[in-house]
C-alpha positions in Angstrom: -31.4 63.7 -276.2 -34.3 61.4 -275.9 -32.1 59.1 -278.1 -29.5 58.3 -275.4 -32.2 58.6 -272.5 -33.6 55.6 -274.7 -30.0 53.9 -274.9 -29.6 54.8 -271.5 -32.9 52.8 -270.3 -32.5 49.6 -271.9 -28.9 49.1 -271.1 -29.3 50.0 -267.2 -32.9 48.2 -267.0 -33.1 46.1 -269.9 -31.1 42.7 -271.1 -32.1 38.9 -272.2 -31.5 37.2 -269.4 -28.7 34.2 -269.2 -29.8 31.3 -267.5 -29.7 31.4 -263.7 -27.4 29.6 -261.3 -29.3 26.3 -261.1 -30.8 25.9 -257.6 -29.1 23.4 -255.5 -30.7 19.6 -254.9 -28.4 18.9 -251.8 -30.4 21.3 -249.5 -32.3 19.9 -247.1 -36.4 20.6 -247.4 -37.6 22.7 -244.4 -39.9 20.9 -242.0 -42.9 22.4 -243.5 -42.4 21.7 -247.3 -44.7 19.0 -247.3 -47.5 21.4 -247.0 -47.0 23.2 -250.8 -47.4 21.5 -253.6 -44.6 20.4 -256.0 -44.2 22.4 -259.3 -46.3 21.7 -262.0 -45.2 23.9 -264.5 -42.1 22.0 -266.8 -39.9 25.6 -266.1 -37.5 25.6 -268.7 -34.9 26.8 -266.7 -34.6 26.8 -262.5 -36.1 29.5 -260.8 -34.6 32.7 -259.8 -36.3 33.0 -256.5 -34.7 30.4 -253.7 -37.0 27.6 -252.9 -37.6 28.3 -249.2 -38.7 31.7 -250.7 -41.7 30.9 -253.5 -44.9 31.8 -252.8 -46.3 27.7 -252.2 -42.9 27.7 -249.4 -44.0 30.9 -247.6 -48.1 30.0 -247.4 -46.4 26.7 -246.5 -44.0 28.2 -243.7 -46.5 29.7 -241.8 -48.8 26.6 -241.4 -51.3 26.9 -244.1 -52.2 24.5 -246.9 -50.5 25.4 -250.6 -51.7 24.5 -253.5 -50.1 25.2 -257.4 -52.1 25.1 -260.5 -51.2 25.1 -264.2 -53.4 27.0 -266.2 -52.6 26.9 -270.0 -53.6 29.2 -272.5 -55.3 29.3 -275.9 -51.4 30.5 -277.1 -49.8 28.1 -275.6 -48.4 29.4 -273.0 -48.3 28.0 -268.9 -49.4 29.9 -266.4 -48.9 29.0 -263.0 -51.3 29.7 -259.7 -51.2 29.2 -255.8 -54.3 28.6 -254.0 -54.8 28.6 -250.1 -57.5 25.9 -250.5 -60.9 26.5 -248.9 -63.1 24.3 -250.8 -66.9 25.3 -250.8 -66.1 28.8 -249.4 -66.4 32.3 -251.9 -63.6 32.3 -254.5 -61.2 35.5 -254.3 -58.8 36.3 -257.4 -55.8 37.7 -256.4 -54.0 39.5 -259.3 -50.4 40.8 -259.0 -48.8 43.9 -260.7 -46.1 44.8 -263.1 -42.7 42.9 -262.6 -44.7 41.5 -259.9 -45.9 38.1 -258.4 -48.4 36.3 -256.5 -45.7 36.5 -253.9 -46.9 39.7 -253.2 -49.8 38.6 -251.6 -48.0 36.3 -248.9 -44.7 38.0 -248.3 -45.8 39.7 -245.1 -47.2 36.9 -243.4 -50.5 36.4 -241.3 -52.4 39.2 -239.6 -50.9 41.5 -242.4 -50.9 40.2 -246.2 -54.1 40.3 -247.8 -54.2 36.5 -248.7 -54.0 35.2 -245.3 -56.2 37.7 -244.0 -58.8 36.8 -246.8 -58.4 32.9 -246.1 -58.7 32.9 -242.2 -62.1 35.3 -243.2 -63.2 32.4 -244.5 -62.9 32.9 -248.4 -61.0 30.5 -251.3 -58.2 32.5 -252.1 -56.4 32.1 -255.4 -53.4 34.1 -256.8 -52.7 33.9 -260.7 -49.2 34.8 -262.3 -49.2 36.6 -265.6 -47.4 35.1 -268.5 -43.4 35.7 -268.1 -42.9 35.9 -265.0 -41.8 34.0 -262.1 -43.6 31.2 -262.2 -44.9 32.1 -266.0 -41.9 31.2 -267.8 -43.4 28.4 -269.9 -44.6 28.0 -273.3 -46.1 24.3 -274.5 -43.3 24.7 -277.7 -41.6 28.3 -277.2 -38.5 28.3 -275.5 -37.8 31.6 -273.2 -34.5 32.3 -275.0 -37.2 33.0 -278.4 -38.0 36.8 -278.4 -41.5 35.6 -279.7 -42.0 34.4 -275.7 -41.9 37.8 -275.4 -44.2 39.4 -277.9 -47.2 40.2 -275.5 -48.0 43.3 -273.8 -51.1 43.5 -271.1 -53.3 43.5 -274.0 -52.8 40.0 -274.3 -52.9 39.4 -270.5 -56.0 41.0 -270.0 -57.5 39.2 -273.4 -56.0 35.6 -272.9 -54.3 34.9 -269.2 -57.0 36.5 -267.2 -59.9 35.0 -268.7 -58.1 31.6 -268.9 -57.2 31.9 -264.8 -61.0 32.8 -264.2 -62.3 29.9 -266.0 -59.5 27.8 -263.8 -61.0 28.8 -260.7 -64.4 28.8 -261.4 -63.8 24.8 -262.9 -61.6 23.7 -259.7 -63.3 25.7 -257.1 -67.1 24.5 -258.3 -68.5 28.4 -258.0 -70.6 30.0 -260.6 -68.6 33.7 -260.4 -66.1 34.8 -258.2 -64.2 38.2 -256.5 -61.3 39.9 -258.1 -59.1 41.9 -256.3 -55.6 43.7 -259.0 -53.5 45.7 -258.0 -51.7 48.7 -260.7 -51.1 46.0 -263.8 -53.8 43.7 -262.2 -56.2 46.0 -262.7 -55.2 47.4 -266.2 -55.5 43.7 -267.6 -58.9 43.7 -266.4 -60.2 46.8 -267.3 -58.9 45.4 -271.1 -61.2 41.8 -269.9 -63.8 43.8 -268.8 -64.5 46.2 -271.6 -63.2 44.0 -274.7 -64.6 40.4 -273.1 -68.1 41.9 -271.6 -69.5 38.7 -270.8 -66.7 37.5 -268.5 -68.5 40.6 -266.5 -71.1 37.8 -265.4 -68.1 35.8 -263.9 -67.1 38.4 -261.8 -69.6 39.5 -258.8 -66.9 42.3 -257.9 -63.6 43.9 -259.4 -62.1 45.6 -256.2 -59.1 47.6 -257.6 -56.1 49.2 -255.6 -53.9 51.5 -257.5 -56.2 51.3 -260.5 -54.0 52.0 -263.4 -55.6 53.5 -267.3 -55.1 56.6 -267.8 -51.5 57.8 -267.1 -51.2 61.2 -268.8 -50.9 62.9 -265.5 -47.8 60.4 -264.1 -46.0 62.3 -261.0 -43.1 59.6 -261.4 -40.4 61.6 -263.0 -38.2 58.2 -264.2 -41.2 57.5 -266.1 -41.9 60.5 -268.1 -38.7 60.6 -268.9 -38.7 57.3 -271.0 -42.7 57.9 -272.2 -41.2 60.8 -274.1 -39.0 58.4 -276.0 -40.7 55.4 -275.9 -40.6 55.5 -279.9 -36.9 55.3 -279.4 -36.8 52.6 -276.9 -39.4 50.6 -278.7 -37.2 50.9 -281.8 -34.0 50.3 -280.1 -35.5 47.5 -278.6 -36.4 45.6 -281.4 -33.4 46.2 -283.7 -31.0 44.8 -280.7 -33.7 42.1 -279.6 -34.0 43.2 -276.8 -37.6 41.6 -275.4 -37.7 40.6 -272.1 -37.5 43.7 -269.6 -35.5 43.7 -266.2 -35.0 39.9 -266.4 -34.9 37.9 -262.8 -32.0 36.0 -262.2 -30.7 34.0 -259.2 -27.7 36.5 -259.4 -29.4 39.5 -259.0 -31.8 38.3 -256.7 -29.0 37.5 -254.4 -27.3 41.4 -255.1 -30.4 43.2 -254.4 -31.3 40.9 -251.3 -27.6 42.2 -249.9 -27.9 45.4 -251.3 -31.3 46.0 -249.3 -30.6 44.3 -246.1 -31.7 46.0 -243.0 -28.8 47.4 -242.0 -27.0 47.6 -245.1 -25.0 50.5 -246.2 -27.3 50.3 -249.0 -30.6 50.1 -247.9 -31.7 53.6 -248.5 -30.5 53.4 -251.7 -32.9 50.5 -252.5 -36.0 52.5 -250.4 -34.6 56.0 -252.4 -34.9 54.0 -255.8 -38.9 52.5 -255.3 -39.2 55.8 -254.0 -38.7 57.9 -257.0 -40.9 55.5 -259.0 -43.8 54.9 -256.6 -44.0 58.0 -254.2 -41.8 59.1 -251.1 -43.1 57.1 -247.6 -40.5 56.0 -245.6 -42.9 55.3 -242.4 -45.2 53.1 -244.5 -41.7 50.8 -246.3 -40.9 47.6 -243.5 -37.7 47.7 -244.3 -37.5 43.9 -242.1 -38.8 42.9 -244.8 -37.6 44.0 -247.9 -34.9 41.7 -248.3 -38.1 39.3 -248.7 -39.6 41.2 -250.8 -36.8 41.6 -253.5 -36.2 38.5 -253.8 -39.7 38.2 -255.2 -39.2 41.5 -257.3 -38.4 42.3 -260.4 -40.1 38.6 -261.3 -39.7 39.3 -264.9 -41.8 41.2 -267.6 -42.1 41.7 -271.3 -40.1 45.0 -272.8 -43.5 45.2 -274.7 -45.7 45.9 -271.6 -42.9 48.5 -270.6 -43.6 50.5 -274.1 -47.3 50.3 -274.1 -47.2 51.8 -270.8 -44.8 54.6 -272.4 -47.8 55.3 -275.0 -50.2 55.7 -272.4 -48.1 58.1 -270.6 -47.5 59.9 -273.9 -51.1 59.7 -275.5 -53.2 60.1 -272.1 -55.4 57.8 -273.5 -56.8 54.2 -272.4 -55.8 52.6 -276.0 -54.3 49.1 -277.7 -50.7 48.7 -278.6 -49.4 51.5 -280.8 -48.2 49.6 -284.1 -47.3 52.9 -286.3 -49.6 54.5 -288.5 -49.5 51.6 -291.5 -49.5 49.1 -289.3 -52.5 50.5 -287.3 -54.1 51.1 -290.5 -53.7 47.0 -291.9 -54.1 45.7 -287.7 -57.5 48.3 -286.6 -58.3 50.2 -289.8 -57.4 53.7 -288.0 -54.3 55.2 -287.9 -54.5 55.4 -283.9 -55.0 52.6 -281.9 -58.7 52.1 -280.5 -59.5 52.9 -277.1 -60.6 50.4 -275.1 -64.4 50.4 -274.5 -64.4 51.2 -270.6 -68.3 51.7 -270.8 -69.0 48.2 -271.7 -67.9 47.2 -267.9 -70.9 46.0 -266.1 -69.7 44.4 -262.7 -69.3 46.4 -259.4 -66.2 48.4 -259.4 -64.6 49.9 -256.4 -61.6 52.1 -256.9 -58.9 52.4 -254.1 -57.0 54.9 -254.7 -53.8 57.3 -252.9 -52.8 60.7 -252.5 -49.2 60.1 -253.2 -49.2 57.6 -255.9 -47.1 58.8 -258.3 -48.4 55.8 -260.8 -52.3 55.5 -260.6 -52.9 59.2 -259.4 -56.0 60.7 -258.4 -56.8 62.4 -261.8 -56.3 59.4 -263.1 -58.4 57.3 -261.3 -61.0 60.2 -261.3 -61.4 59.8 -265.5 -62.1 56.0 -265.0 -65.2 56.6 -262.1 -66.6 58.6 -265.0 -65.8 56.2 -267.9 -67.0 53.1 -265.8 -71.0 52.7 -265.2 -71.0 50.5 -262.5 -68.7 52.3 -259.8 -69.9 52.1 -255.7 -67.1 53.3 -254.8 -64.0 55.7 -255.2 -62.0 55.7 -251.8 -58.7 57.7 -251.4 -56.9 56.2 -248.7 -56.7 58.2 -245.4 -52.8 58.8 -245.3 -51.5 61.2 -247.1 -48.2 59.9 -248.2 -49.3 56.6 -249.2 -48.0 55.2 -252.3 -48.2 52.7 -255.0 -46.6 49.9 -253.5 -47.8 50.3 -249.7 -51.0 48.9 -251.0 -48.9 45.3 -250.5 -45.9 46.1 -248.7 -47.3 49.0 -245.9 -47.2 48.5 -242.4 -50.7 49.8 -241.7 -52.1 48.0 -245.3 -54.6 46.5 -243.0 -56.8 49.5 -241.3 -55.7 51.8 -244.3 -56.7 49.5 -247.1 -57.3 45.8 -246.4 -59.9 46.3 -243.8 -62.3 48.2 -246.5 -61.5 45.1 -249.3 -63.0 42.7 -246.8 -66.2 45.0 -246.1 -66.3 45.5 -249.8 -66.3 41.9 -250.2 -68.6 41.1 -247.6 -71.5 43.7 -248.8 -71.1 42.6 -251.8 -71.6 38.2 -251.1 -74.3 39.7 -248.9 -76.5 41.3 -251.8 -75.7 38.3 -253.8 -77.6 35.9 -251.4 
C-alpha cells in the first residue's frame, strides 16, 4: 500500500522540471522599475515568476527602495537576497519557509506584510532565499538539470546558506549582530545553525520564530502522514528514477495555478481546500484578493531531499540529521541512527509563536522545543483559534494577531541591548 501511496506522491507532486517559457524582453518596464535592482545572480534559466511580480518589482511597486544581493556559498552555490535598504538602522533577517520565498514577506503590501511594516519602524530589513529556489537556482559550476544541485536537505541550509547570509548582512549593513525572524523551514534551518554552529549565537541578538518547526511526531496534517509512513519508499523511488528536485516552479504552472485560484474562479476553493488540508482549515483568515499573487510566488521550488527528511521527522519524532540507512549512518556518524541535533547548545533569545490550528508546527510540538531550548522568553499561542500555518504571512489580521508582538519583541529586545 504505502508502495503506490509513494508512487502516487512523486508522480502528482514530484518531477525535474523542463525549462520554463523564457520571459519576454519586448514588455515594457513599469514606471517604477528603476527603483529594484537588476539581477545579480547568472540564473541559468529565466525565472518562473513574471517580472512585474519578483520580490525587488513588488518592494519596488509600492514606492520603496529594492535592493538584490548575491551571497555565495562555501559549496558553490548563489544565493540571492532583497534588502529594503536602511543603512545605519538595526538589521532584521527575514527567513522564508518551505517551497517558499522572500516574496512572502512583501506580497501583501504596506500596512500588512511584515517587511514593510519592519522598514517604515525604522529597522534594515533583509530577506535571504534558500538554495533552489526562486531566486536560488545557481551553482558557480553545477548546472540545475544535475541532480547533485539537488543533493541538500535543510541540514545544509541551516549549516551553509544561513550562516553565509548572516555574515552578508552583518559585512554590507556594518552591524556587529542582527534580528532573525523564520518562519516553519526558517526556523528549522536555524535551530540546526544554532545548536550545530553555537558561536553564530553571538551574531544573533534575537531568533523570533513563527510556526517553529522540530519536532513533528504529533503532525495533524493528514497528506503528510500519509507520505512519512513511506518515506523509505519515496526516498528510494526517488532516487532510482532521479527524481531530485520537488514540486519544480515553472512559468507554466505558475500561470495554471494563478487562473486556477483567481477570485472568482470556479476553482478557487479548490486551491483554498488544498492549503487547507496541509496547513489547517481558516477560510476567514485566507485573502483570497490576493492569492493569485501569492501563487505565483509559491511553490518556488525545493529539494525532494528536504521533503524526505521532513518524512523522518514525522516518522522518528525526533529533532535528528538526515537518515542515510543503518551502514551508511554507521561509515557518515558512527551510530546506526542519525544524531539529534544539540538543541541545548542554543544560547540567544528565543521567542516561540505558535497556533492552535497549525496542523504543521503544533502545540506539542513547539511545547518539546521551550523545554529543549535554554534561552526561551517567550512561548505565545496566537489568540485565534483557527489560525494556521500559513496565516502567519498571508492572514488578514497577521498584524494585531502576530506582527504587532514581533515588533514589541524586537523592540525590548534593541532596548536591553543599549
Amino acid at each position: 500500500m504505502m508502495f503506490v501511496v509513494a508512487i502516487v506522491a512523486l508522480v502528482a507532486l514530484s518531477g525535474v522540471s523542463a525549462s520554463p517559457a523564457p520571459v519576454s524582453s519586448n514588455k515594457l518596464a513599469p514606471w517604477w522599475g528603476h527603483m529594484a535592482a537588476p539581477m545579480s545572480i547568472p540564473h541559468t534559466q529565466p525565472l518562473s515568476v513574471p517580472q512585474d511580480s519578483t520580490t525587488p518589482m513588488i518592494i519596488a511597486r509600492y514606492g520603496y527602495q529594492a535592493e538584490t544581493h548575491t551571497v555565495r556559498t562555501r559549496d558553490g552555490y548563489l544565493l540571492e537576497m532583497h534588502r529594503i535598504p536602511n543603512p545605519g538602522k538595526p538589521a532584521i533577517y527575514l527567513q522564508h519557509g518551505i517551497l517558499s520565498s522572500s516574496a512572502d514577506w512583501v506580497v501583501l503590501g504596506p500596512k500588512k506584510a511584515l517587511a514593510f511594516l519592519l522598514f517604515d519602524a525604522g529597522y534594515d530589513v533583509w530577506m535571504g532565499n534558500f538554495r533552489g529556489n526562486t531566486y536560488s537556482r545557481a551553482h558557480e559550476s553545477i548546472p540545475t538539470s544535475d541532480k547533485k544541485f539537488w543533493d541538500f536537505s535543510w541540514h545544509e541550509m541551516g549549516m551553509i546558506d544561513i550562516p553565509a547570509m548572516i555574515d552578508t548582512v552583518l559585512e554590507k549593513s556594518g552591524q556587529k549582530s542582527l534580528i532573525y525572524v523564520g518562519h516553519s523551514q526558517g526556523t528549522t534551518a536555524f535551530f540546526v545553525m544554532s545548536s550545530m554552529l553555537p558561536e553564530y549565537n553571538e551574531k544573533v541578538k534575537a531568533f523570533i520564530a513563527m510556526a517553529p518547526v522540530a519536532f513533528l511526531g504529533k503532525v495533524g496534517s493528514l497528506p503528510l502522514k500519509i507520505v512519512a509512513q513511506g518515506v523509505d519508499e519515496i526516498d528510494f523511488i526517488a532516487k532510482v528514477l532521479g527524481i531530485a528536485e520537488f514540486l519544480p516552479s515553472s512559468a507554466f504552472m505558475s500561470s495554471i495555478t494563478t487562473r486556477a485560484c483567481a477570485d472568482g474562479s470556479m476553482l478557487q476553493s479548490l486551491c483554498e481546500n488544498i492549503l487547507f488540508v496541509i496547513a489547517g482549515f481558516d477560510p476567514v483568515e485566507l485573502d483570497t484578493e490576493k492569492l493569485p499573487e501569492i501563487m505565483l510566488n509559491v511553490p518556488a521550488g525545493a529539494s525532494t531531499k528536504q521533503m524526505v527528511h521532513y518524512g523522518q521527522l514525522i516518522k522518528s519524532d525526533k529533532f535528528h540529521q538526515f537518515d542515510l540507512g543503518i551502514l551508511q549512518n554507521l561509515w557518515h556518524y558512527g551510530s546506526i541512527h542519525p544524531p539529534e541535533y544539540p538543541l541545548n547548545k542554543i544560547t540567544t533569545r528565543v521567542y516561540l509563536h505558535y497556533a492552535e490550528n497549525d496542523l504543521l508546527a503544533v502545540p506539542a510540538g513547539v511545547e518539546r522545543l521551550s523545554k529543549a531550548i535554554k534561552n526561551v522568553k517567550l512561548v505565545r499561542r496566537v489568540p485565534h483559534d483557527t489560525y494556521n500555518h500559513l496565516d502567519f504571512l498571508y492572514g488578514k489580521d497577521s498584524v494585531p494577531l502576530i506582527y504587532d508582538q514581533v515588533m514589541e519583541s524586537i523592540r525590548e529586545v534593541l532596548e536591553e541591548d543599549q
